[in-house]
VOPA-849440 format. One line per 10 residues: number of its first residue (from 1); for each residue x, y, z of C-alpha. Coordinates in steps of 0.25 Angstrom, whole numbers. Layout:
% VOPA-849440
NUM = X/Y/Z; ...
This chain:
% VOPA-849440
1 = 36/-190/-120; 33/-196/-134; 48/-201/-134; 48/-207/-120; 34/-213/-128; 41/-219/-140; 53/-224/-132; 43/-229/-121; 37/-240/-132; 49/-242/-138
11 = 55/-250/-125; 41/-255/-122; 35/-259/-134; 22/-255/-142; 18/-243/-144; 7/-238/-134; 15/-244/-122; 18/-231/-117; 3/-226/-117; 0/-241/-109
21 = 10/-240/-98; 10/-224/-97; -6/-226/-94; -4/-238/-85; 8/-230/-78; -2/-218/-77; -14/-227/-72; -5/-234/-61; -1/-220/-57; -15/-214/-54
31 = -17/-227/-49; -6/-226/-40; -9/-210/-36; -22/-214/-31; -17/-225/-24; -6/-216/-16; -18/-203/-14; -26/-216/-7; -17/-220/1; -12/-207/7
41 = -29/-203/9; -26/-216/17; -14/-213/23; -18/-199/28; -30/-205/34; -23/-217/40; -14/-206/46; -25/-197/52; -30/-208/58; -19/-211/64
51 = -16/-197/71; -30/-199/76; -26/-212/83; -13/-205/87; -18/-193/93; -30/-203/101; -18/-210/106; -11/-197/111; -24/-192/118; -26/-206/125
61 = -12/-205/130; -13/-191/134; -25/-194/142; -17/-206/147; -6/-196/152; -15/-186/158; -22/-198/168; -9/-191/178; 1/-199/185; -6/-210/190
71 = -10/-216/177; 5/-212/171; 9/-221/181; 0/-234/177; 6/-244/170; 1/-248/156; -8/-259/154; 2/-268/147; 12/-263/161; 20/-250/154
81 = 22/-239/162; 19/-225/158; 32/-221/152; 32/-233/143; 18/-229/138; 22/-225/126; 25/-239/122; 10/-240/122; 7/-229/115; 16/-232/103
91 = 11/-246/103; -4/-241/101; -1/-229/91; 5/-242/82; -7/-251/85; -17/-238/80; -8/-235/68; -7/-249/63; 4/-258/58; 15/-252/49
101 = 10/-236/51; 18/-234/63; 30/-231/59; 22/-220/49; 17/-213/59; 28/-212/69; 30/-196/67; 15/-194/73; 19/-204/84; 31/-196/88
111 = 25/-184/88; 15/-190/98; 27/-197/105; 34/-181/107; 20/-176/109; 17/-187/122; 30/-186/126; 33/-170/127; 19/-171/134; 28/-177/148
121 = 39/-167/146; 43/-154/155; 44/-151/168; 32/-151/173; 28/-166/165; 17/-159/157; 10/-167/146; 9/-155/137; 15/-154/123; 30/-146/123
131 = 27/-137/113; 16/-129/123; 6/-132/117; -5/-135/126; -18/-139/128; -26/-130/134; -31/-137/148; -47/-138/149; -44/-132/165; -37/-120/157
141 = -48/-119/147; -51/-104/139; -64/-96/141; -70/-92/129; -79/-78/128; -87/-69/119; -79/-56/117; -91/-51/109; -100/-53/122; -95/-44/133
151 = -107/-42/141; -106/-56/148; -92/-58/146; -83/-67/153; -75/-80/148; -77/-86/161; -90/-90/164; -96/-93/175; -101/-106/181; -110/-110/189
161 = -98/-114/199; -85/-106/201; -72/-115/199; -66/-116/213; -53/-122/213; -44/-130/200; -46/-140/194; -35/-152/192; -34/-152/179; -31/-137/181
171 = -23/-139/192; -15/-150/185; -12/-141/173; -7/-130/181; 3/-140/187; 9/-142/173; 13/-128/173; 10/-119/183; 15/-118/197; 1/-114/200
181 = -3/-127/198; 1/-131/212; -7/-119/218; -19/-124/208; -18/-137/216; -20/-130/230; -31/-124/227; -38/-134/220; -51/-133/228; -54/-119/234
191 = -67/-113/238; -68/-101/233; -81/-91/236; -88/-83/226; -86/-70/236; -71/-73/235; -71/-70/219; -65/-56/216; -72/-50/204; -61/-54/194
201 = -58/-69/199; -74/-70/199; -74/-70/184; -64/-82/185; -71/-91/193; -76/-101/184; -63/-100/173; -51/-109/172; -41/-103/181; -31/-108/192
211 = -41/-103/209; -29/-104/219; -26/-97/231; -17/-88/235; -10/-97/248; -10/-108/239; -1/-99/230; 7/-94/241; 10/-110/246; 12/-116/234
221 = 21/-107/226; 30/-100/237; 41/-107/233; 39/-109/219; 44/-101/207; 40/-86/202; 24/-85/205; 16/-74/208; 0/-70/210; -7/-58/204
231 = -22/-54/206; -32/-45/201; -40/-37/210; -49/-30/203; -55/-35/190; -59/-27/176; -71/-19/175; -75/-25/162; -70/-38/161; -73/-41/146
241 = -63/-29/144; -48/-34/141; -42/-21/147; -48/-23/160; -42/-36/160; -29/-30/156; -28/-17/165; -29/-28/178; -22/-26/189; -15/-38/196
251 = -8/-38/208; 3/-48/214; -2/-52/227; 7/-65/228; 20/-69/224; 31/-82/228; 45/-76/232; 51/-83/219; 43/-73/210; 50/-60/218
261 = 62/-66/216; 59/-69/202; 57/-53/200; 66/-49/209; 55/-41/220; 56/-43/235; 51/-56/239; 37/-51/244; 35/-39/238; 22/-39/231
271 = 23/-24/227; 37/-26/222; 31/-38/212; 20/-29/208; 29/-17/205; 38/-27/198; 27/-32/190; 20/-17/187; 34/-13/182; 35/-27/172
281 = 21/-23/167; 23/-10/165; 38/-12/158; 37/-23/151; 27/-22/137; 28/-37/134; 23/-40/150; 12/-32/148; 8/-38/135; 9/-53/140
291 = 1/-49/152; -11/-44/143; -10/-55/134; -13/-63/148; -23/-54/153; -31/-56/139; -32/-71/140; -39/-70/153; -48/-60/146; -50/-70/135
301 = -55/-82/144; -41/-89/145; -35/-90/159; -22/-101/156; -7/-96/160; -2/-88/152; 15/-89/149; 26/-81/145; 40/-80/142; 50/-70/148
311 = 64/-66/150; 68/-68/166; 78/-59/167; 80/-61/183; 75/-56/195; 88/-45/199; 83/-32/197; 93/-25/188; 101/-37/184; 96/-43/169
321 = 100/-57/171; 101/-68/158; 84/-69/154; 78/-82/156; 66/-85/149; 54/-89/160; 39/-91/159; 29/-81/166; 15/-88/167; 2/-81/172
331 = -9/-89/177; -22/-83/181; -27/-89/192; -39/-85/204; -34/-84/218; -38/-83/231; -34/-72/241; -39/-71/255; -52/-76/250; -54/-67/238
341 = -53/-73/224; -45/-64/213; -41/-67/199; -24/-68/196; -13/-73/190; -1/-82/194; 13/-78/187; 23/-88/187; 35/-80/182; 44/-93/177
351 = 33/-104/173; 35/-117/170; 37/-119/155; 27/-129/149; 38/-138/143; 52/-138/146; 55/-131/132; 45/-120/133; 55/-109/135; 64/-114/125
361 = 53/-116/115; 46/-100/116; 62/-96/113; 65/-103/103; 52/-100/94; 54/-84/100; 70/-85/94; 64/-92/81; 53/-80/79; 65/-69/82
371 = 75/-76/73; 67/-79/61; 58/-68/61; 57/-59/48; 57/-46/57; 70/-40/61; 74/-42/76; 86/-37/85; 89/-39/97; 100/-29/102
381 = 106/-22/115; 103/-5/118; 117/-5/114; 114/-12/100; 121/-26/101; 113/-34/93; 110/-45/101; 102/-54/92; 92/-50/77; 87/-60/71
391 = 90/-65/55; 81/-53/48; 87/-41/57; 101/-47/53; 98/-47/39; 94/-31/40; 105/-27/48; 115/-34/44; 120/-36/59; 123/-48/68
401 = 118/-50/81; 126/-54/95; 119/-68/93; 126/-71/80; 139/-64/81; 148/-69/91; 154/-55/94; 147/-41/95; 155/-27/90; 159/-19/101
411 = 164/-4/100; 178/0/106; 171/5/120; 166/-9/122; 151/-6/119; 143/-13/107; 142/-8/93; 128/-4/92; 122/-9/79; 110/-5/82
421 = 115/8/82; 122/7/68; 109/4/62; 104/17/65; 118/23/57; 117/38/63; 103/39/67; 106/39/83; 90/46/84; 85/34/78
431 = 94/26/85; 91/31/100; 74/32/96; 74/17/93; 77/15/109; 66/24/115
Protein backbone atom coordinates (compact mmCIF):
# COMPACT_ATOMS: atom_id res chain seq x y z
CA UNK A 1 0.00 0.00 0.00
CA UNK A 2 2.57 2.59 0.92
CA UNK A 3 4.31 1.77 -2.36
CA UNK A 4 1.49 2.12 -4.68
CA UNK A 5 1.16 5.57 -2.02
CA UNK A 6 4.58 7.00 -2.99
CA UNK A 7 4.27 6.11 -6.66
CA UNK A 8 0.83 7.37 -6.66
CA UNK A 9 2.09 11.15 -5.81
CA UNK A 10 4.97 10.56 -7.85
CA UNK A 11 2.95 10.77 -11.16
CA UNK A 12 0.48 13.15 -9.80
CA UNK A 13 2.28 15.47 -7.93
CA UNK A 14 2.40 16.75 -3.99
CA UNK A 15 2.35 14.99 -1.58
CA UNK A 16 -1.12 14.23 0.11
CA UNK A 17 -2.72 13.73 -3.39
CA UNK A 18 -3.28 10.28 -2.75
CA UNK A 19 -5.34 11.01 0.73
CA UNK A 20 -7.46 13.88 -1.69
CA UNK A 21 -8.45 11.65 -4.38
CA UNK A 22 -8.57 8.33 -2.26
CA UNK A 23 -11.24 10.21 -0.06
CA UNK A 24 -13.12 11.81 -2.86
CA UNK A 25 -13.13 8.26 -4.72
CA UNK A 26 -14.38 6.93 -1.37
CA UNK A 27 -17.03 9.68 -0.75
CA UNK A 28 -18.31 9.26 -4.54
CA UNK A 29 -18.57 5.52 -3.80
CA UNK A 30 -20.80 5.79 -0.81
CA UNK A 31 -22.38 8.21 -2.74
CA UNK A 32 -22.99 6.17 -5.64
CA UNK A 33 -24.10 2.92 -3.13
CA UNK A 34 -26.72 4.91 -1.75
CA UNK A 35 -27.89 5.93 -4.90
CA UNK A 36 -27.90 2.24 -6.47
CA UNK A 37 -29.76 0.83 -2.85
CA UNK A 38 -32.43 3.80 -3.85
CA UNK A 39 -33.03 2.91 -6.78
CA UNK A 40 -33.55 -0.71 -6.43
CA UNK A 41 -36.05 0.33 -3.19
CA UNK A 42 -37.73 2.09 -6.23
CA UNK A 43 -37.53 -0.47 -8.62
CA UNK A 44 -38.73 -3.20 -6.57
CA UNK A 45 -41.67 -1.14 -5.82
CA UNK A 46 -42.07 0.03 -9.26
CA UNK A 47 -42.12 -3.60 -10.09
CA UNK A 48 -44.79 -4.60 -7.41
CA UNK A 49 -46.81 -2.42 -8.56
CA UNK A 50 -46.76 -3.44 -11.72
CA UNK A 51 -47.81 -7.06 -10.97
CA UNK A 52 -50.63 -5.54 -9.19
CA UNK A 53 -51.88 -3.88 -12.35
CA UNK A 54 -50.96 -7.14 -14.23
CA UNK A 55 -52.84 -9.54 -12.37
CA UNK A 56 -55.99 -6.64 -12.36
CA UNK A 57 -55.76 -6.83 -16.01
CA UNK A 58 -55.71 -10.86 -15.87
CA UNK A 59 -58.75 -10.93 -13.70
CA UNK A 60 -60.81 -8.19 -15.91
CA UNK A 61 -59.97 -10.56 -18.81
CA UNK A 62 -60.98 -13.47 -17.13
CA UNK A 63 -64.22 -12.19 -16.35
CA UNK A 64 -64.50 -10.91 -19.80
CA UNK A 65 -63.98 -14.81 -21.03
CA UNK A 66 -66.34 -16.26 -18.52
CA UNK A 67 -69.50 -13.75 -20.07
CA UNK A 68 -69.83 -17.32 -22.48
CA UNK A 69 -70.19 -17.37 -25.93
CA UNK A 70 -72.26 -14.55 -26.76
CA UNK A 71 -70.04 -12.09 -25.52
CA UNK A 72 -66.84 -13.91 -27.03
CA UNK A 73 -68.58 -13.32 -30.16
CA UNK A 74 -68.98 -9.31 -29.70
CA UNK A 75 -66.75 -7.40 -31.47
CA UNK A 76 -64.51 -4.96 -29.69
CA UNK A 77 -65.26 -1.29 -29.38
CA UNK A 78 -62.58 -0.29 -31.84
CA UNK A 79 -64.15 -3.35 -34.24
CA UNK A 80 -61.59 -6.52 -33.42
CA UNK A 81 -63.08 -9.65 -32.89
CA UNK A 82 -62.38 -11.89 -30.12
CA UNK A 83 -59.46 -13.83 -31.32
CA UNK A 84 -57.55 -10.44 -31.98
CA UNK A 85 -58.34 -9.33 -28.45
CA UNK A 86 -55.13 -9.86 -27.44
CA UNK A 87 -53.86 -6.98 -29.43
CA UNK A 88 -55.80 -5.11 -26.80
CA UNK A 89 -54.78 -6.45 -24.08
CA UNK A 90 -50.88 -5.98 -24.77
CA UNK A 91 -51.64 -2.41 -25.83
CA UNK A 92 -53.28 -1.72 -22.17
CA UNK A 93 -50.54 -3.80 -20.14
CA UNK A 94 -47.82 -0.95 -22.22
CA UNK A 95 -50.02 1.92 -21.44
CA UNK A 96 -50.31 0.74 -17.45
CA UNK A 97 -46.45 -0.06 -17.33
CA UNK A 98 -45.48 3.36 -18.98
CA UNK A 99 -42.94 4.27 -21.72
CA UNK A 100 -39.62 2.42 -22.04
CA UNK A 101 -40.51 -0.39 -19.08
CA UNK A 102 -42.21 -2.69 -21.47
CA UNK A 103 -39.68 -4.33 -22.85
CA UNK A 104 -38.30 -5.09 -18.89
CA UNK A 105 -41.35 -6.58 -18.03
CA UNK A 106 -41.97 -8.92 -20.97
CA UNK A 107 -41.19 -12.41 -18.97
CA UNK A 108 -44.33 -11.57 -16.52
CA UNK A 109 -46.18 -10.75 -19.64
CA UNK A 110 -45.46 -14.02 -21.35
CA UNK A 111 -46.00 -15.98 -18.48
CA UNK A 112 -49.68 -14.22 -18.49
CA UNK A 113 -49.69 -14.56 -22.39
CA UNK A 114 -49.10 -18.82 -21.61
CA UNK A 115 -51.36 -18.57 -18.59
CA UNK A 116 -54.46 -16.82 -20.92
CA UNK A 117 -53.81 -18.91 -23.60
CA UNK A 118 -53.43 -22.60 -22.07
CA UNK A 119 -56.69 -21.57 -20.37
CA UNK A 120 -58.63 -22.16 -24.18
CA UNK A 121 -56.76 -25.49 -24.61
CA UNK A 122 -58.07 -29.32 -24.48
CA UNK A 123 -60.64 -30.95 -25.73
CA UNK A 124 -63.31 -29.87 -23.90
CA UNK A 125 -62.31 -25.94 -24.40
CA UNK A 126 -61.91 -25.42 -20.69
CA UNK A 127 -60.44 -22.19 -19.43
CA UNK A 128 -58.42 -23.82 -16.55
CA UNK A 129 -54.74 -23.71 -16.26
CA UNK A 130 -52.61 -27.05 -17.72
CA UNK A 131 -50.99 -27.80 -14.99
CA UNK A 132 -54.38 -29.03 -13.08
CA UNK A 133 -54.19 -26.90 -10.86
CA UNK A 134 -57.64 -25.48 -10.18
CA UNK A 135 -59.83 -23.46 -8.71
CA UNK A 136 -62.10 -24.95 -6.49
CA UNK A 137 -65.81 -23.88 -7.86
CA UNK A 138 -68.11 -21.87 -5.30
CA UNK A 139 -71.02 -24.92 -6.69
CA UNK A 140 -68.25 -27.48 -5.26
CA UNK A 141 -67.49 -25.79 -2.35
CA UNK A 142 -66.04 -27.77 1.04
CA UNK A 143 -68.06 -28.33 4.30
CA UNK A 144 -66.16 -27.49 7.24
CA UNK A 145 -67.09 -29.19 10.93
CA UNK A 146 -66.11 -29.57 14.59
CA UNK A 147 -64.52 -32.94 15.02
CA UNK A 148 -64.32 -32.04 18.70
CA UNK A 149 -68.16 -31.74 18.79
CA UNK A 150 -69.70 -35.04 17.89
CA UNK A 151 -72.96 -34.65 19.77
CA UNK A 152 -74.65 -32.40 16.88
CA UNK A 153 -72.32 -33.29 14.29
CA UNK A 154 -72.81 -32.98 10.62
CA UNK A 155 -70.79 -30.86 7.96
CA UNK A 156 -73.93 -30.38 6.10
CA UNK A 157 -76.18 -28.32 7.62
CA UNK A 158 -79.45 -27.82 7.09
CA UNK A 159 -81.42 -24.90 5.85
CA UNK A 160 -84.40 -23.61 6.08
CA UNK A 161 -84.89 -25.02 2.19
CA UNK A 162 -83.62 -28.21 0.81
CA UNK A 163 -81.75 -27.65 -2.61
CA UNK A 164 -84.06 -29.27 -5.40
CA UNK A 165 -82.42 -29.42 -8.54
CA UNK A 166 -78.50 -27.89 -9.99
CA UNK A 167 -77.46 -25.10 -10.37
CA UNK A 168 -75.93 -23.53 -13.76
CA UNK A 169 -72.92 -22.82 -12.58
CA UNK A 170 -72.92 -26.51 -11.29
CA UNK A 171 -74.15 -27.75 -14.27
CA UNK A 172 -71.75 -25.89 -16.34
CA UNK A 173 -68.73 -27.17 -14.39
CA UNK A 174 -69.65 -30.74 -14.78
CA UNK A 175 -69.86 -30.03 -18.56
CA UNK A 176 -66.16 -29.39 -18.57
CA UNK A 177 -65.33 -32.71 -17.32
CA UNK A 178 -67.93 -35.00 -16.61
CA UNK A 179 -70.35 -36.82 -18.70
CA UNK A 180 -72.65 -36.23 -15.92
CA UNK A 181 -72.90 -32.89 -16.78
CA UNK A 182 -75.31 -33.78 -19.53
CA UNK A 183 -77.58 -35.67 -17.19
CA UNK A 184 -77.13 -32.62 -14.44
CA UNK A 185 -78.66 -30.45 -17.22
CA UNK A 186 -81.90 -32.81 -17.53
CA UNK A 187 -82.51 -32.69 -14.26
CA UNK A 188 -82.02 -29.09 -13.63
CA UNK A 189 -85.56 -28.65 -11.89
CA UNK A 190 -86.88 -31.65 -9.96
CA UNK A 191 -89.43 -31.70 -7.27
CA UNK A 192 -88.46 -33.73 -4.80
CA UNK A 193 -90.63 -34.46 -1.50
CA UNK A 194 -89.28 -34.65 2.01
CA UNK A 195 -91.04 -38.29 2.18
CA UNK A 196 -88.91 -39.29 -0.79
CA UNK A 197 -85.47 -38.84 1.21
CA UNK A 198 -83.97 -42.23 2.30
CA UNK A 199 -82.28 -41.64 5.61
CA UNK A 200 -78.58 -41.30 4.09
CA UNK A 201 -79.62 -38.95 1.11
CA UNK A 202 -81.51 -36.85 3.94
CA UNK A 203 -78.26 -35.62 5.42
CA UNK A 204 -77.36 -34.46 1.94
CA UNK A 205 -80.23 -32.44 1.14
CA UNK A 206 -78.84 -29.03 1.62
CA UNK A 207 -74.88 -29.98 0.53
CA UNK A 208 -73.14 -29.24 -2.91
CA UNK A 209 -73.80 -32.44 -4.83
CA UNK A 210 -74.94 -33.28 -8.35
CA UNK A 211 -79.69 -34.53 -7.77
CA UNK A 212 -80.42 -36.36 -11.17
CA UNK A 213 -82.57 -39.07 -11.86
CA UNK A 214 -82.26 -42.39 -12.69
CA UNK A 215 -84.38 -42.29 -16.49
CA UNK A 216 -82.31 -39.34 -17.13
CA UNK A 217 -79.17 -41.40 -16.69
CA UNK A 218 -80.40 -44.22 -18.60
CA UNK A 219 -81.42 -41.67 -21.67
CA UNK A 220 -78.65 -39.71 -21.92
CA UNK A 221 -75.72 -41.98 -21.41
CA UNK A 222 -76.91 -45.35 -23.27
CA UNK A 223 -74.59 -44.91 -25.75
CA UNK A 224 -71.95 -43.20 -24.11
CA UNK A 225 -68.67 -44.53 -22.82
CA UNK A 226 -68.01 -46.67 -19.59
CA UNK A 227 -70.52 -45.43 -16.69
CA UNK A 228 -72.11 -47.00 -13.97
CA UNK A 229 -74.58 -46.12 -10.86
CA UNK A 230 -73.94 -47.40 -7.39
CA UNK A 231 -76.30 -46.78 -4.10
CA UNK A 232 -76.45 -47.06 -0.59
CA UNK A 233 -79.41 -48.45 0.91
CA UNK A 234 -78.87 -48.54 4.37
CA UNK A 235 -76.87 -45.57 6.11
CA UNK A 236 -74.38 -45.88 9.32
CA UNK A 237 -75.63 -46.16 12.70
CA UNK A 238 -73.23 -43.31 13.92
CA UNK A 239 -72.54 -41.22 11.33
CA UNK A 240 -69.80 -39.17 12.92
CA UNK A 241 -67.92 -42.50 13.06
CA UNK A 242 -65.45 -43.08 9.95
CA UNK A 243 -65.81 -46.80 10.12
CA UNK A 244 -69.40 -46.83 9.55
CA UNK A 245 -68.80 -44.88 6.54
CA UNK A 246 -66.19 -47.21 5.45
CA UNK A 247 -67.81 -50.66 6.12
CA UNK A 248 -70.97 -49.11 3.48
CA UNK A 249 -72.45 -51.19 1.39
CA UNK A 250 -73.11 -50.07 -2.24
CA UNK A 251 -74.96 -51.79 -4.76
CA UNK A 252 -74.76 -51.39 -8.67
CA UNK A 253 -78.27 -51.03 -9.70
CA UNK A 254 -77.58 -49.40 -13.28
CA UNK A 255 -74.89 -49.75 -15.75
CA UNK A 256 -74.67 -48.49 -19.88
CA UNK A 257 -73.58 -51.51 -22.08
CA UNK A 258 -70.03 -49.88 -22.81
CA UNK A 259 -69.09 -50.39 -19.02
CA UNK A 260 -69.91 -54.48 -19.35
CA UNK A 261 -67.97 -54.37 -22.21
CA UNK A 262 -65.34 -52.46 -20.54
CA UNK A 263 -65.04 -55.42 -17.81
CA UNK A 264 -65.75 -58.01 -20.06
CA UNK A 265 -69.45 -59.07 -17.91
CA UNK A 266 -72.56 -60.03 -20.11
CA UNK A 267 -74.07 -57.10 -21.17
CA UNK A 268 -77.04 -56.87 -18.40
CA UNK A 269 -75.75 -58.81 -15.82
CA UNK A 270 -76.11 -56.70 -12.75
CA UNK A 271 -74.90 -59.69 -10.52
CA UNK A 272 -72.02 -60.51 -12.76
CA UNK A 273 -70.84 -56.41 -12.30
CA UNK A 274 -71.31 -56.74 -8.71
CA UNK A 275 -69.32 -60.28 -8.37
CA UNK A 276 -66.77 -58.44 -10.69
CA UNK A 277 -66.36 -55.60 -8.52
CA UNK A 278 -66.58 -57.67 -4.93
CA UNK A 279 -63.63 -59.86 -6.43
CA UNK A 280 -61.58 -56.34 -7.53
CA UNK A 281 -62.17 -55.06 -3.94
CA UNK A 282 -61.35 -57.92 -2.29
CA UNK A 283 -57.98 -58.71 -4.40
CA UNK A 284 -56.77 -55.77 -5.15
CA UNK A 285 -54.95 -53.76 -1.92
CA UNK A 286 -54.31 -50.48 -3.80
CA UNK A 287 -58.34 -50.45 -4.76
CA UNK A 288 -59.34 -50.91 -1.53
CA UNK A 289 -56.96 -48.06 -0.31
CA UNK A 290 -58.22 -45.43 -3.07
CA UNK A 291 -61.68 -46.15 -2.15
CA UNK A 292 -61.17 -45.40 1.56
CA UNK A 293 -59.33 -42.42 0.71
CA UNK A 294 -62.85 -41.44 -1.22
CA UNK A 295 -64.97 -42.58 1.45
CA UNK A 296 -62.99 -40.21 4.10
CA UNK A 297 -63.43 -37.02 2.09
CA UNK A 298 -67.07 -37.31 2.06
CA UNK A 299 -66.77 -37.85 5.91
CA UNK A 300 -64.77 -34.81 6.00
CA UNK A 301 -67.51 -32.40 4.31
CA UNK A 302 -65.80 -32.58 0.71
CA UNK A 303 -68.31 -34.10 -1.91
CA UNK A 304 -65.90 -33.04 -5.62
CA UNK A 305 -65.00 -36.13 -7.99
CA UNK A 306 -62.50 -37.85 -7.00
CA UNK A 307 -59.72 -39.21 -9.99
CA UNK A 308 -57.24 -41.85 -10.51
CA UNK A 309 -55.04 -43.34 -12.56
CA UNK A 310 -54.80 -47.19 -13.69
CA UNK A 311 -53.54 -49.71 -15.83
CA UNK A 312 -56.44 -51.00 -18.37
CA UNK A 313 -55.29 -54.07 -19.37
CA UNK A 314 -58.58 -55.12 -21.60
CA UNK A 315 -61.82 -56.38 -21.16
CA UNK A 316 -60.94 -60.49 -22.44
CA UNK A 317 -61.02 -62.54 -19.52
CA UNK A 318 -57.62 -64.51 -19.53
CA UNK A 319 -55.86 -62.55 -22.03
CA UNK A 320 -53.44 -59.63 -20.51
CA UNK A 321 -53.22 -57.28 -23.38
CA UNK A 322 -50.63 -54.16 -23.74
CA UNK A 323 -51.87 -51.65 -20.52
CA UNK A 324 -53.11 -48.43 -21.34
CA UNK A 325 -53.32 -45.82 -18.76
CA UNK A 326 -57.15 -44.43 -18.14
CA UNK A 327 -58.83 -42.36 -15.52
CA UNK A 328 -61.40 -43.71 -13.13
CA UNK A 329 -63.56 -40.68 -11.57
CA UNK A 330 -66.25 -41.16 -8.94
CA UNK A 331 -68.80 -38.70 -8.33
CA UNK A 332 -71.22 -38.63 -5.55
CA UNK A 333 -74.41 -37.83 -6.52
CA UNK A 334 -78.25 -38.05 -5.06
CA UNK A 335 -80.61 -40.03 -7.37
CA UNK A 336 -84.06 -40.65 -7.71
CA UNK A 337 -85.45 -44.22 -8.11
CA UNK A 338 -89.15 -44.82 -8.40
CA UNK A 339 -89.73 -42.12 -6.17
CA UNK A 340 -87.34 -42.80 -3.35
CA UNK A 341 -84.20 -40.46 -3.00
CA UNK A 342 -80.74 -42.59 -2.03
CA UNK A 343 -77.29 -41.29 -1.77
CA UNK A 344 -74.47 -42.89 -4.69
CA UNK A 345 -71.85 -42.58 -6.68
CA UNK A 346 -71.28 -42.35 -10.53
CA UNK A 347 -68.12 -44.31 -11.86
CA UNK A 348 -66.91 -43.38 -15.18
CA UNK A 349 -64.17 -45.92 -15.68
CA UNK A 350 -62.12 -43.88 -18.52
CA UNK A 351 -62.78 -40.09 -17.76
CA UNK A 352 -61.88 -37.34 -19.55
CA UNK A 353 -58.44 -35.89 -18.82
CA UNK A 354 -58.53 -32.25 -17.43
CA UNK A 355 -56.02 -31.17 -20.28
CA UNK A 356 -54.88 -32.89 -23.08
CA UNK A 357 -51.24 -33.70 -21.26
CA UNK A 358 -52.63 -35.03 -17.99
CA UNK A 359 -51.70 -38.57 -18.44
CA UNK A 360 -48.55 -37.74 -19.78
CA UNK A 361 -47.79 -35.35 -17.19
CA UNK A 362 -48.81 -38.01 -13.73
CA UNK A 363 -46.11 -40.48 -15.89
CA UNK A 364 -43.55 -38.58 -16.27
CA UNK A 365 -43.33 -37.05 -12.64
CA UNK A 366 -44.14 -41.08 -11.44
CA UNK A 367 -40.85 -42.15 -13.90
CA UNK A 368 -38.86 -39.15 -12.32
CA UNK A 369 -39.66 -40.17 -8.52
CA UNK A 370 -38.77 -43.99 -9.63
CA UNK A 371 -35.50 -43.08 -11.35
CA UNK A 372 -33.95 -40.65 -9.03
CA UNK A 373 -35.19 -41.89 -5.97
CA UNK A 374 -32.30 -42.66 -3.22
CA UNK A 375 -34.04 -46.08 -2.45
CA UNK A 376 -33.28 -49.07 -4.47
CA UNK A 377 -36.05 -50.20 -6.87
CA UNK A 378 -36.36 -53.43 -9.23
CA UNK A 379 -38.52 -54.14 -11.40
CA UNK A 380 -38.25 -57.80 -12.44
CA UNK A 381 -40.24 -60.91 -13.95
CA UNK A 382 -41.03 -64.49 -11.49
CA UNK A 383 -38.51 -65.72 -13.52
CA UNK A 384 -35.96 -62.90 -12.48
CA UNK A 385 -35.44 -60.97 -15.86
CA UNK A 386 -34.60 -57.58 -14.65
CA UNK A 387 -36.82 -55.53 -16.38
CA UNK A 388 -36.07 -52.16 -15.15
CA UNK A 389 -34.10 -50.71 -11.55
CA UNK A 390 -33.47 -47.67 -11.11
CA UNK A 391 -29.64 -45.58 -10.86
CA UNK A 392 -29.20 -46.69 -6.91
CA UNK A 393 -30.41 -50.57 -7.16
CA UNK A 394 -27.72 -50.54 -10.06
CA UNK A 395 -24.99 -49.20 -8.19
CA UNK A 396 -25.64 -52.00 -5.35
CA UNK A 397 -25.99 -54.86 -7.63
CA UNK A 398 -23.88 -54.13 -10.19
CA UNK A 399 -26.52 -55.61 -12.78
CA UNK A 400 -28.03 -54.00 -15.89
CA UNK A 401 -31.58 -53.98 -16.46
CA UNK A 402 -33.67 -55.07 -20.01
CA UNK A 403 -34.30 -51.25 -20.37
CA UNK A 404 -30.59 -50.46 -20.70
CA UNK A 405 -29.18 -53.36 -22.24
CA UNK A 406 -30.12 -54.19 -25.70
CA UNK A 407 -30.01 -57.95 -25.12
CA UNK A 408 -30.98 -60.30 -22.09
CA UNK A 409 -28.66 -63.75 -21.17
CA UNK A 410 -30.53 -66.67 -21.78
CA UNK A 411 -29.51 -70.25 -20.83
CA UNK A 412 -28.95 -73.22 -23.35
CA UNK A 413 -32.75 -74.56 -22.67
CA UNK A 414 -33.99 -71.15 -23.78
CA UNK A 415 -35.15 -69.82 -20.34
CA UNK A 416 -33.68 -66.52 -18.88
CA UNK A 417 -30.73 -66.38 -16.37
CA UNK A 418 -32.36 -65.68 -13.28
CA UNK A 419 -30.33 -62.91 -11.36
CA UNK A 420 -32.42 -62.44 -8.95
CA UNK A 421 -31.73 -65.82 -8.35
CA UNK A 422 -27.81 -65.37 -8.29
CA UNK A 423 -28.22 -62.72 -5.64
CA UNK A 424 -29.34 -65.08 -3.13
CA UNK A 425 -25.89 -67.48 -4.20
CA UNK A 426 -27.08 -70.86 -2.67
CA UNK A 427 -29.69 -69.90 -0.30
CA UNK A 428 -32.88 -71.40 -2.46
CA UNK A 429 -34.98 -71.05 1.43
CA UNK A 430 -34.50 -67.66 1.25
CA UNK A 431 -34.87 -67.40 -2.28
CA UNK A 432 -38.45 -69.30 -2.40
CA UNK A 433 -39.73 -67.31 1.04
CA UNK A 434 -39.17 -63.94 -0.71
CA UNK A 435 -42.39 -65.03 -3.05
CA UNK A 436 -44.90 -66.07 -0.33
Amino acid sequence: MKTMKKAFNTCFGGKGKWEEDYTWDKSNKTIAEATEEKTRKEDKEEIKKLKERIEELEMQLRDKGNEGEQAQQAQHPTGATGEELDVFQTEALQNAIGPGKYESMMSIRTSLDESMSSQMDGPVGDKYDQRGIFKRPACQKRHIWNKNNRKDWWPFKKSERALTGNSEDMVDQFMKFSRLGKVMKDCKNLMWEKSMYTPLAEKFESASIPRICLPALEKVLADDLSSALQIVKEAPEDMSDLSGWINMKYEFVWANPACYKWWGQTPGDVEGLKAFKDYLQSSNSSYRRWAKAVITSYWEGDLQPKRHVYNYFGSEPGVKKQAIFSISQTTPVLVEIENKIYFGQILEHNAAQKHEKEIYQIVSRSHSIFKYSRTSVTIFTPCGVILQQNPVANYLFGMDSAETNLFSDFKKDGTPVDRIKALFADNEDLYDDMWE
